[in-house]
N, CA, C and O atoms as a GROMACS GRO file, in nm:
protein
  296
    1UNK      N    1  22.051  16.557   1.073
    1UNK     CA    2  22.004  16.420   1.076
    1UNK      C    3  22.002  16.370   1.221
    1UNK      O    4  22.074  16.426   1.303
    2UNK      N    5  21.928  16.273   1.256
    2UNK     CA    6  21.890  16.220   1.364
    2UNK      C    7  21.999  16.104   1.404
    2UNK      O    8  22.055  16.026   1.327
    3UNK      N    9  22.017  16.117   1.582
    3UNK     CA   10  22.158  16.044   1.617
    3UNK      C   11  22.080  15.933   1.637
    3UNK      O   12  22.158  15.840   1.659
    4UNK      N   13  21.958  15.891   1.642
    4UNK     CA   14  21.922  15.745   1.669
    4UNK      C   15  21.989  15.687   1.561
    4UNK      O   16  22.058  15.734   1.471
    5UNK      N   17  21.937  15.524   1.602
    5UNK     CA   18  22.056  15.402   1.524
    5UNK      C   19  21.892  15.359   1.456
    5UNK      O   20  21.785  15.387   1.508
    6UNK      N   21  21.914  15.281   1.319
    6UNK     CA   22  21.844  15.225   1.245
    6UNK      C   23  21.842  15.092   1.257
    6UNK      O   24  21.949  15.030   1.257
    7UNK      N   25  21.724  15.028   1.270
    7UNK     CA   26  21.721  14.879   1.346
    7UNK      C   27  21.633  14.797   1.205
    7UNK      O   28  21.544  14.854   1.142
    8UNK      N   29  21.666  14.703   1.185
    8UNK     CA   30  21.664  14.612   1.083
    8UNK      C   31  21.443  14.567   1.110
    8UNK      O   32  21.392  14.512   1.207
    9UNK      N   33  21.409  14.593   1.048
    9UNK     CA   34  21.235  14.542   0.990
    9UNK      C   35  21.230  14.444   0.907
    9UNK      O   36  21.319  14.441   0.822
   10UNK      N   37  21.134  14.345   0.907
   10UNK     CA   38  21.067  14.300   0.780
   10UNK      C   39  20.920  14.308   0.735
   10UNK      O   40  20.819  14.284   0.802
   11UNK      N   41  20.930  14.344   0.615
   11UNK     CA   42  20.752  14.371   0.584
   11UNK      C   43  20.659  14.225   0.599
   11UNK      O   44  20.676  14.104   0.594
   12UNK      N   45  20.563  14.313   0.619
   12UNK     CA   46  20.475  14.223   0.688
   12UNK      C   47  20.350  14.207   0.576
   12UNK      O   48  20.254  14.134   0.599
   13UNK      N   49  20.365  14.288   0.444
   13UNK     CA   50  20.245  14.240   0.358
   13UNK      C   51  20.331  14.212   0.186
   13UNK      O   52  20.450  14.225   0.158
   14UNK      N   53  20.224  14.176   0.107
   14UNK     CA   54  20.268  14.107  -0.004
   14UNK      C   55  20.279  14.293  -0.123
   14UNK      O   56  20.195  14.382  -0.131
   15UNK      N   57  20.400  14.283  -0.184
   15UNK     CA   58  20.410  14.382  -0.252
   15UNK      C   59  20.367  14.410  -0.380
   15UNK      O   60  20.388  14.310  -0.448
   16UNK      N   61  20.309  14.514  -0.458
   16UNK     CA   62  20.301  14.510  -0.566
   16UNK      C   63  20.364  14.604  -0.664
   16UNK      O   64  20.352  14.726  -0.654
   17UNK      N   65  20.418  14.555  -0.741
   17UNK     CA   66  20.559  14.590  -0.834
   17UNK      C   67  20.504  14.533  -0.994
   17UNK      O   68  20.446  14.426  -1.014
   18UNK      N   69  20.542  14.640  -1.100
   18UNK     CA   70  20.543  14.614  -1.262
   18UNK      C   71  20.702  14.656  -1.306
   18UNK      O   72  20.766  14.750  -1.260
   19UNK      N   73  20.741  14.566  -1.401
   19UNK     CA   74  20.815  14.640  -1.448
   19UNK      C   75  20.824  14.786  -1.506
   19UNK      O   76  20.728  14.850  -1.548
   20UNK      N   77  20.974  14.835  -1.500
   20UNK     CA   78  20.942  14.975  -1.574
   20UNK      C   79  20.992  14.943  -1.724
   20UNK      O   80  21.091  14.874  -1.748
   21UNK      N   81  20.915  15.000  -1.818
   21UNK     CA   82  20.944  14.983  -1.962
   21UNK      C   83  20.999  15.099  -2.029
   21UNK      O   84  20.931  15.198  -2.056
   22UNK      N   85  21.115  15.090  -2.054
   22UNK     CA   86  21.191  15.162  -2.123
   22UNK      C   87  21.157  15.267  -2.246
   22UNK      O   88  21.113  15.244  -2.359
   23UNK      N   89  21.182  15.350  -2.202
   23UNK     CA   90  21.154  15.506  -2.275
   23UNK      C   91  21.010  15.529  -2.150
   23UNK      O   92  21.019  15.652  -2.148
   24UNK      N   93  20.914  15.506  -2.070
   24UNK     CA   94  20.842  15.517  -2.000
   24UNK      C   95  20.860  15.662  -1.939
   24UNK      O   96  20.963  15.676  -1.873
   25UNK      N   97  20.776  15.774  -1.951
   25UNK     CA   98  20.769  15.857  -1.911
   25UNK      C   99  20.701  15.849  -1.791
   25UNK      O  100  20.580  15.826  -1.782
   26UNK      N  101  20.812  15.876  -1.655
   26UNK     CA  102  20.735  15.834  -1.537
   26UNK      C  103  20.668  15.976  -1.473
   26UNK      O  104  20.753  16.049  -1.420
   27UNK      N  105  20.586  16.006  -1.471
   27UNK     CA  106  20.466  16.148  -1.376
   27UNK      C  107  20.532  16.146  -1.268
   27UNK      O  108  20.616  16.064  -1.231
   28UNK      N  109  20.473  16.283  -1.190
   28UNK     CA  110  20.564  16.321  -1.050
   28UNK      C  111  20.486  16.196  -0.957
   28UNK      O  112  20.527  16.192  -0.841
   29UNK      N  113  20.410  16.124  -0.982
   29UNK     CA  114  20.328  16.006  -0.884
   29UNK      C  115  20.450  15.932  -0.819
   29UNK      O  116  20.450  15.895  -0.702
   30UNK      N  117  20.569  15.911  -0.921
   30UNK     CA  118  20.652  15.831  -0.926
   30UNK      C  119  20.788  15.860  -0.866
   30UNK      O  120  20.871  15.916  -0.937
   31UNK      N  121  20.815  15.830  -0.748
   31UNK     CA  122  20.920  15.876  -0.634
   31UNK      C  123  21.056  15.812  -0.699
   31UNK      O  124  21.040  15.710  -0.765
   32UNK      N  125  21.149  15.847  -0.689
   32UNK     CA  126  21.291  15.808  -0.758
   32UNK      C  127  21.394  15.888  -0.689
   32UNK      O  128  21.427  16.002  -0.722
   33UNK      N  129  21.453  15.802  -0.562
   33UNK     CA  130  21.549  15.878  -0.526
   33UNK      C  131  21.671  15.913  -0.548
   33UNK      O  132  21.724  15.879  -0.653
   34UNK      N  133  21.740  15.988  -0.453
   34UNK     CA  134  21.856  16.072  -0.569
   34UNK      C  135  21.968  15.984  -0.590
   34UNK      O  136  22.048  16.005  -0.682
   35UNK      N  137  21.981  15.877  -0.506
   35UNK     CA  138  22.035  15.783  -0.515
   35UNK      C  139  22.030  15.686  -0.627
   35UNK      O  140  22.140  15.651  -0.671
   36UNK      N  141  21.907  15.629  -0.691
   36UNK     CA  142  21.891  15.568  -0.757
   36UNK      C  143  21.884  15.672  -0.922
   36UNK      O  144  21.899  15.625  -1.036
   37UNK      N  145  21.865  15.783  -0.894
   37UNK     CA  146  21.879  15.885  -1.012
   37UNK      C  147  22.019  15.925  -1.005
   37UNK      O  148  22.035  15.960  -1.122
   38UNK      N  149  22.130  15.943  -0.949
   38UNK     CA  150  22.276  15.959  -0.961
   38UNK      C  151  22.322  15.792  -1.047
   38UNK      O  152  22.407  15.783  -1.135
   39UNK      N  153  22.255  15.694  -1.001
   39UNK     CA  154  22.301  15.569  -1.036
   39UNK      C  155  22.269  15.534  -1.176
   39UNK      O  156  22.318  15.433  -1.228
   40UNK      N  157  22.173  15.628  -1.253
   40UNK     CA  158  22.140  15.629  -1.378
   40UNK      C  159  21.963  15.578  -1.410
   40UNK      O  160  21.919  15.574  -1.525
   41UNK      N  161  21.886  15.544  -1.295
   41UNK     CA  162  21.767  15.534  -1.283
   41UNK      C  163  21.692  15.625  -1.317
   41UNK      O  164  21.708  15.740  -1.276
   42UNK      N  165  21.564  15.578  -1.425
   42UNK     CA  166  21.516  15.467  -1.424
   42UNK      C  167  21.595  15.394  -1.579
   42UNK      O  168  21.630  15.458  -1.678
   43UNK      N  169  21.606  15.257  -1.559
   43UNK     CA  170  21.704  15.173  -1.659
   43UNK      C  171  21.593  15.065  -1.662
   43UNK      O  172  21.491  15.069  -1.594
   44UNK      N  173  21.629  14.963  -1.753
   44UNK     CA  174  21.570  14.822  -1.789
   44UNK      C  175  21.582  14.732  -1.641
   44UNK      O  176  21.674  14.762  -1.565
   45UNK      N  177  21.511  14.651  -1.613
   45UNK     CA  178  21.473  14.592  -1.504
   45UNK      C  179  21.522  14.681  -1.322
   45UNK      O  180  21.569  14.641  -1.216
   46UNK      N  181  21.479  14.800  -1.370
   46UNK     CA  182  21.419  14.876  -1.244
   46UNK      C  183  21.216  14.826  -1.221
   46UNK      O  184  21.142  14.780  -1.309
   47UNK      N  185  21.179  14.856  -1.075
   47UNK     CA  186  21.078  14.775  -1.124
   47UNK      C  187  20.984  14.928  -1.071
   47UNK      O  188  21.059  15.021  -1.041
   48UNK      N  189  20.882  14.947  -1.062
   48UNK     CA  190  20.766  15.021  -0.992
   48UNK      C  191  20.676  14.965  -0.913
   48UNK      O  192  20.600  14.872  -0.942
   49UNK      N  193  20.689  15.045  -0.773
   49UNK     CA  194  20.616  14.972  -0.698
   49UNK      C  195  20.482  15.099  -0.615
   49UNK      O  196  20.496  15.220  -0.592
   50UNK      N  197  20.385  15.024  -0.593
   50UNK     CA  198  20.268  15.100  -0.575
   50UNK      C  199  20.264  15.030  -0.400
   50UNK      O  200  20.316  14.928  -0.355
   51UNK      N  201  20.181  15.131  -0.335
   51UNK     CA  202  20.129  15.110  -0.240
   51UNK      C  203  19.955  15.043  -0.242
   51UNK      O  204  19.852  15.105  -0.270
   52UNK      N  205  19.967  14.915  -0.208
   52UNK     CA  206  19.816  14.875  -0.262
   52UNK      C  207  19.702  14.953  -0.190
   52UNK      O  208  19.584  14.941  -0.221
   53UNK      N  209  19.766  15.058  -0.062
   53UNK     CA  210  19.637  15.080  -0.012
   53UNK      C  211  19.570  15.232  -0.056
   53UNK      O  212  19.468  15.294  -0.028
   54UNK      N  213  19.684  15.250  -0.138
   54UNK     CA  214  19.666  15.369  -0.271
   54UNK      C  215  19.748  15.416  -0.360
   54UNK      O  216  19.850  15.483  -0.342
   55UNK      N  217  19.688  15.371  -0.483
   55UNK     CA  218  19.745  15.343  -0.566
   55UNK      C  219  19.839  15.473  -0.641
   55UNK      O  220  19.935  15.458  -0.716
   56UNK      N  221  19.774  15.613  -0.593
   56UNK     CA  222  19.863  15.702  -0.667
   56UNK      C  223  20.024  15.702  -0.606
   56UNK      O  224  20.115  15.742  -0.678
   57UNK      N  225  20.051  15.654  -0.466
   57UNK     CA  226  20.163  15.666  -0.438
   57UNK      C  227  20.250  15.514  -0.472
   57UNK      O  228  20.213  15.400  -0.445
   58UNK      N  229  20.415  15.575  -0.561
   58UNK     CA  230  20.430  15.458  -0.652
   58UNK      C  231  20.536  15.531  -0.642
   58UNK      O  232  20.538  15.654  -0.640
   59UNK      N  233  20.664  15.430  -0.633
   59UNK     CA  234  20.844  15.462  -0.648
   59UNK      C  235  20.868  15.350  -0.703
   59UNK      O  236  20.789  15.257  -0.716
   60UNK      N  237  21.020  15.357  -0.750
   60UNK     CA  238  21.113  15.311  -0.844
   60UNK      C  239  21.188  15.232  -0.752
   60UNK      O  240  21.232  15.298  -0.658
   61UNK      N  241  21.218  15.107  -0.748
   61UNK     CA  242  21.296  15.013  -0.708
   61UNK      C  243  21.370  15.027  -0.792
   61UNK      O  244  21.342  15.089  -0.894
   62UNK      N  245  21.526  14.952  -0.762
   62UNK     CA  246  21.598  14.934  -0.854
   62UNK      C  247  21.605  14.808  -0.871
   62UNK      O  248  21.561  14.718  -0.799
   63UNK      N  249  21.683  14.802  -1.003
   63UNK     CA  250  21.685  14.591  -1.041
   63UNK      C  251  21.770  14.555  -0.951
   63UNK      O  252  21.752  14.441  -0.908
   64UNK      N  253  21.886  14.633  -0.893
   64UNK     CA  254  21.995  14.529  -0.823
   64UNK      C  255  21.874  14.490  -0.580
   64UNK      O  256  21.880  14.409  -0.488
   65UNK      N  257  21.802  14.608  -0.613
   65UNK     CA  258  21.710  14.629  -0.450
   65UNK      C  259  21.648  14.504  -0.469
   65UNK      O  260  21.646  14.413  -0.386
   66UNK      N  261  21.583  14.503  -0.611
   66UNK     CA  262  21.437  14.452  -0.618
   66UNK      C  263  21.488  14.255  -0.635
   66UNK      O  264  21.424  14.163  -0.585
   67UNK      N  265  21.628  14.240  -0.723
   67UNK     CA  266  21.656  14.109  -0.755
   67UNK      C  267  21.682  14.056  -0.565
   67UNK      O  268  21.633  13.952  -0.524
   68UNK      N  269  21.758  14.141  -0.481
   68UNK     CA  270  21.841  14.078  -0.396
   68UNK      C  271  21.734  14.077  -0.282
   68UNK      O  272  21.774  14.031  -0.175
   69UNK      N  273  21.566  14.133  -0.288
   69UNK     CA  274  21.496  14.099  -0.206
   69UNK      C  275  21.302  14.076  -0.230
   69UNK      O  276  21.209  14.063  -0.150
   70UNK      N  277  21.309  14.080  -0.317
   70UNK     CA  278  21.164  14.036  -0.352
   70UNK      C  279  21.170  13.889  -0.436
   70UNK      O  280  21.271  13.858  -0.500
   71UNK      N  281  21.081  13.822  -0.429
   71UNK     CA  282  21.069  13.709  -0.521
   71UNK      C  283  20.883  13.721  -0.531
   71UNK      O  284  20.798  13.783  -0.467
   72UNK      N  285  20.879  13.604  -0.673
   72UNK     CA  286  20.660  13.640  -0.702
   72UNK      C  287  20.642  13.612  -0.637
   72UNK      O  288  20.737  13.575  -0.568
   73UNK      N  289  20.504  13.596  -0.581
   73UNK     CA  290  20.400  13.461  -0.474
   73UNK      C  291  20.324  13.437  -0.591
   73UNK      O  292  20.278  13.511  -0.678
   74UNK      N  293  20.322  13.277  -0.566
   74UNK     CA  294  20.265  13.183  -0.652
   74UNK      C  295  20.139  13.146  -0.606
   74UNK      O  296  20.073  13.064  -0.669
   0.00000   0.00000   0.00000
């Protein structure tokens, strides 16, 4: 692993996220890291999120990532 230091970002565009629905068989499209798969992911209010500028690439937020930093735009 790399000795550089990790410096704090904020995104700069609007995200797009569905819930994941339970029993949902997610395809390899769907990134889920090992982190969030040791933690018992994918569960009820985990959400899925797509890249709008193509749509096949799409990972698994979790509910506790997704509550403590996304909100809708109205």
């Amino acid at each position: 692993m790399s000795k550089s230091h990790f410096k704090q970002y904020r995104r700069k565009q609007i995200a797009e996220l569905r819930p994941y629905v339970p029993g949902e068989q997610l395809n390899e499209r769907v990134s889920i890291s090992a982190a969030d798969r040791d933690a018992g992911s994918p569960r009820v209010g985990d959400m899925i999120a797509r890249n709008p500028a193509d749509h096949d690439d799409q990972w698994l937020v979790s509910k506790d990532y997704f509550e403590a930093n996304f909100e809708p735009v109205e």
